[in-house]
N, C-alpha and C positions, 0 to 999 in steps of 0.2 A: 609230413616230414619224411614219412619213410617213401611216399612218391618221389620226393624231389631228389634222397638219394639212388632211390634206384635208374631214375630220367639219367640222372647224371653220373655214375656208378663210372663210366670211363675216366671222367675230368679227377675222381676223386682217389683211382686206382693212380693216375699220372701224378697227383699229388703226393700221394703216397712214393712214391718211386722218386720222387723229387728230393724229398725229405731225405731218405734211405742214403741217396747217391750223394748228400750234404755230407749227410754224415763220416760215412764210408771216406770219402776227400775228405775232411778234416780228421780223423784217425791215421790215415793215412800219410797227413801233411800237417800233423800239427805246430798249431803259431804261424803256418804258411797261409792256408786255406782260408778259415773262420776267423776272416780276418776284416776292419773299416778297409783298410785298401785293396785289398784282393778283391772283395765286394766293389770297388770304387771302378777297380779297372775291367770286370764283368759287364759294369755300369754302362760303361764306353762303347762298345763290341756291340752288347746284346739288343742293345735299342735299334740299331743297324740294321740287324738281323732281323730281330722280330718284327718290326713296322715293313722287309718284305716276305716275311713269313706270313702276315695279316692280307699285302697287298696278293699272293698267292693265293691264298685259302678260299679268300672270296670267289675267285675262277673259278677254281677244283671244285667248290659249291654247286656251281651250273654244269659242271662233268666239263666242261674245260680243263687248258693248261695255260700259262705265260712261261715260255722258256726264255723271252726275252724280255724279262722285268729287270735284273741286273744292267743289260745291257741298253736297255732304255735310260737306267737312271745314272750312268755315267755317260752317254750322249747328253743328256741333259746339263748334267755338272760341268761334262766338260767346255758346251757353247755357252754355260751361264759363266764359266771360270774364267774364259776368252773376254767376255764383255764386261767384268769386274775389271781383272787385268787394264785394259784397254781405259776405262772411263776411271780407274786408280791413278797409273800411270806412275808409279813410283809414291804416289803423295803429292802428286803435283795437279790433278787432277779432283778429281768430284771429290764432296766430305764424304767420311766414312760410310755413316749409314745408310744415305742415299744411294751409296754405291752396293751395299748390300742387300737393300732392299729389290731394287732393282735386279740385282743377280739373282732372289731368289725368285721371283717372278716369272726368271727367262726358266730358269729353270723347273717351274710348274708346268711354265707353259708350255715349253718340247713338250717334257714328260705327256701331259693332255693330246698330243697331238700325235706322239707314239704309238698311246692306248688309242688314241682315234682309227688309228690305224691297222689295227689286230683288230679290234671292236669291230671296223666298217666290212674285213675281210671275212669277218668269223661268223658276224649276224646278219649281214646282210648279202654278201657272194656267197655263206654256205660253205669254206671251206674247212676242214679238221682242225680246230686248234692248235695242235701238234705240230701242222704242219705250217702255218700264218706264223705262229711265234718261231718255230725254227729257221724260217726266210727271216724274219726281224729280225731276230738274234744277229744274224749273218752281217745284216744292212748295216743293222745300228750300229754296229761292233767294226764294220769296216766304214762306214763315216767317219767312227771316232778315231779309228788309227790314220785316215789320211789327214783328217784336219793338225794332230796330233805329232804325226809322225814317228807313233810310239812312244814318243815324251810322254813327261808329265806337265800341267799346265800351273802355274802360281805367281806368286807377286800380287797378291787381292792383299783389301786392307787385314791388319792384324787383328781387330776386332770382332772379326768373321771367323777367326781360330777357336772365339770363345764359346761357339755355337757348339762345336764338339767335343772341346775339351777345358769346359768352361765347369765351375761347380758351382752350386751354391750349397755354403757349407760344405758337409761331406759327399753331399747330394751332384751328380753328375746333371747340366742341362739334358744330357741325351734322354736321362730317363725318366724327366719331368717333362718331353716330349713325348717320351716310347706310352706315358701315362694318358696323357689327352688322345695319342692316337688310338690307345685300344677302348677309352670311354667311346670316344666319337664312331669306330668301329663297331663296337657291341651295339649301340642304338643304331647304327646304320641297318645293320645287319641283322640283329633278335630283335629286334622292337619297332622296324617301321613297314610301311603297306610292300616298300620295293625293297627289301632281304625278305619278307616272304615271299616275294613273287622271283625272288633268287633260289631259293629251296624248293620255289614249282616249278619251275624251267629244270632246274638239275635232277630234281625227281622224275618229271616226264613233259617234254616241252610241248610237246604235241597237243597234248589235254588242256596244258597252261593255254597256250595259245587258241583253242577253240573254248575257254572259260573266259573270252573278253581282254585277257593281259595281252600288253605289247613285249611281245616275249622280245624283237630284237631291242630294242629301246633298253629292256633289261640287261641283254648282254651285254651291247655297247656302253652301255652305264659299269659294269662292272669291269669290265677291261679301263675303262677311263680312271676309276677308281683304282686298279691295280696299279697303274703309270702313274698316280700323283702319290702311291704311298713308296714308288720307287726314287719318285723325285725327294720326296722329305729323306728316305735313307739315302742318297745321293748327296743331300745338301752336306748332313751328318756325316759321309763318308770325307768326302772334300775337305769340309772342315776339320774332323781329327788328324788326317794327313797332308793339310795345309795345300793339298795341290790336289788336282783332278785330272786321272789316267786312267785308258780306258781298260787294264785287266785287274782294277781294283775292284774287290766284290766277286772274283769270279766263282769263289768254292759255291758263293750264297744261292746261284739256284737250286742244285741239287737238294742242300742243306734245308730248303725254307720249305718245297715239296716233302722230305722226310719230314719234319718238324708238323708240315700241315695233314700230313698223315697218322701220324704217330698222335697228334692232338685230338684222335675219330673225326677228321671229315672224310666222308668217302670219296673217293679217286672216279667213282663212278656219277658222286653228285647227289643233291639232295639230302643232302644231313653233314655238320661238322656245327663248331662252334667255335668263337673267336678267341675266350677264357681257353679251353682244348688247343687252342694252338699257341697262347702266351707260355704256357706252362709247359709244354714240349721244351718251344724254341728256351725257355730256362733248364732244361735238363740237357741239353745240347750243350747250352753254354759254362755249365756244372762240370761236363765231362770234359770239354775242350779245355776250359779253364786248370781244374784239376792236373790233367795230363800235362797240361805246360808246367805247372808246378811240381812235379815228380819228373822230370825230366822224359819222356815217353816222348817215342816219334811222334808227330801230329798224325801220320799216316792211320795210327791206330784209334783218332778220336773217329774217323769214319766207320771203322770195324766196329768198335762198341757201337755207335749209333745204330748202324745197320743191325747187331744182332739185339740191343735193344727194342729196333722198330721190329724187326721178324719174331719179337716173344711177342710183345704187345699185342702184335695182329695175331697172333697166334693164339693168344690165351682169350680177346674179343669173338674168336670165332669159335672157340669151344664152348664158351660163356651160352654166347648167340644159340648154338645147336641145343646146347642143352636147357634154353628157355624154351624153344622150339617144340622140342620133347615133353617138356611142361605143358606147354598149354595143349599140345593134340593129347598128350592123356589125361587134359583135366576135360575137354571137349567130350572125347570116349565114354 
């Protein structure tokens, strides 16, 4: 037991700070905050978020970046939004379902061929991450404005609205999705042959790949995987705002990198965990949430974040030194 808290001594500090910043808003906001609907409308938002706070993380694992995960998964939304529209037709056209089904299909499937696309440039040309996702960024982002023209795209069936802002019970769908996606993610990721062979590529590729792994295969796999967890918050995006445009979602890149930081995965690769990044992207959304409720510029949900990520990392690396210190003078 005491191994397991100390393995995980970050997730459990983040815990901790979760709680604290619950609290703290609801003293704060009482009868506002600690509230079935304030929780309900968190519900909505936070699944968005966190499912590409997840599609993120997994990158940043392999010392990667996607800065164009947002902008993949509103390219996506928006040619899947077109082809709804189009085979709807006002209701005069395909039944409902099928016509959503089908929408969300197109929509996995860009998304697939997005990450295909950073994956093919990143693992197999050799180019900086940073630098394949910042060119996508740009592409995706000006596809979506000419097809678009800066609009927004809608007129899909109204049953398609219930995806993101649909409940059951008190319970939001979003977050009975945000749930499958971080189960499915944990076993992807901590429990199967290819998330360790994600944590060997980000630790030291070089080695991975002279130990027999098909390290590009890994990455492209992982960028793939980034682009369809952009397309499900994509879907979720479209659906709560009933229409698909492409500068929706924009804060979330920045956002889901802090989040995926702030949850201990390292920036440089080779160690984070998926549980470390749900429990961020929930204190992000405690704070954001909060501050709407006290009336506070939103400007200033970034400022806490930020100097909450700058303690975080701040008090992991004192932690770190002074374990360091520990073991060379128990070695002495």
């Amino acid at each position: 037991m005491k191994e397991h808290f100390k393995k995980n001594a970050h997730q459990y500090r983040l815990l901790g700070l979760l709680v604290i910043l619950m609290l703290v808003m609801g003293a704060l906001a009482p009868g506002k905050f600690l509230t079935v609907r304030n929780f309900k409308n968190m519900g909505f938002q936070m699944a968005e978020f966190g499912i590409l706070a997840i599609g993120m993380s997994v990158v940043i694992m392999t010392g990667g970046i996607n800065l164009s995960i947002v902008n993949s998964a509103m390219l996506a939304s928006i040619v899947s939004a077109m082809a709804m529209r189009a085979l709807y037709n006002g209701g005069e056209g395909m039944a409902d379902i099928p016509v959503i089904l089908i929408g969300l299909l197109i929509t996995i499937a860009v998304a697939i061929v997005c990450g295909a696309i950073n994956g093919f440039f990143v693992a197999y040309i050799g180019v900086l991450p940073i630098l394949v996702t910042l060119g996508t960024q740009t592409v995706f982002d000006g596809i979506s404005l000419n097809i678009t023209r800066g609009s927004g795209v809608s007129g899909f069936p109204k049953l398609f609205q219930q995806i993101g802002a649909g409940t059951l019970g008190e319970i939001p769908y979003t977050i009975l999705i945000y749930i499958v996606v971080i189960v499915v993610a944990y076993l992807m990721i901590e429990r199967s042959r290819w998330g360790i062979s994600i944590y060997m590529v980000g630790g030291n590729e070089k080695a991975t790949r002279f130990s027999g792994i098909n390290t590009k295969k890994t990455v492209m796999g992982v960028y793939i995987f980034s682009a369809v967890a952009a397309g499900l918050a994509g879907i979720l995006m479209t659906s709560r705002y009933n229409s698909a445009k492409a500068d929706y979602g924009s804060s979330y890149t920045m956002q889901a990198v802090a989040a995926t930081v702030l949850g201990g995965t390292s920036i440089n690769g080779g160690s984070g965990h998926v549980l470390g990044t749900v429990i961020a992207v929930a204190i992000i959304q405690v704070i954001s949430s909060g501050f709407n409720i006290l009336k506070i510029n939103r400007n200033f949900t970034d400022i806490a974040t930020g100097l909450i990520l700058v303690g975080v990392l701040a008090m992991n690396h004192f932690l770190a030194k002074g374990a360091s210190r520990r073991i060379r003078a128990e070695v002495k």
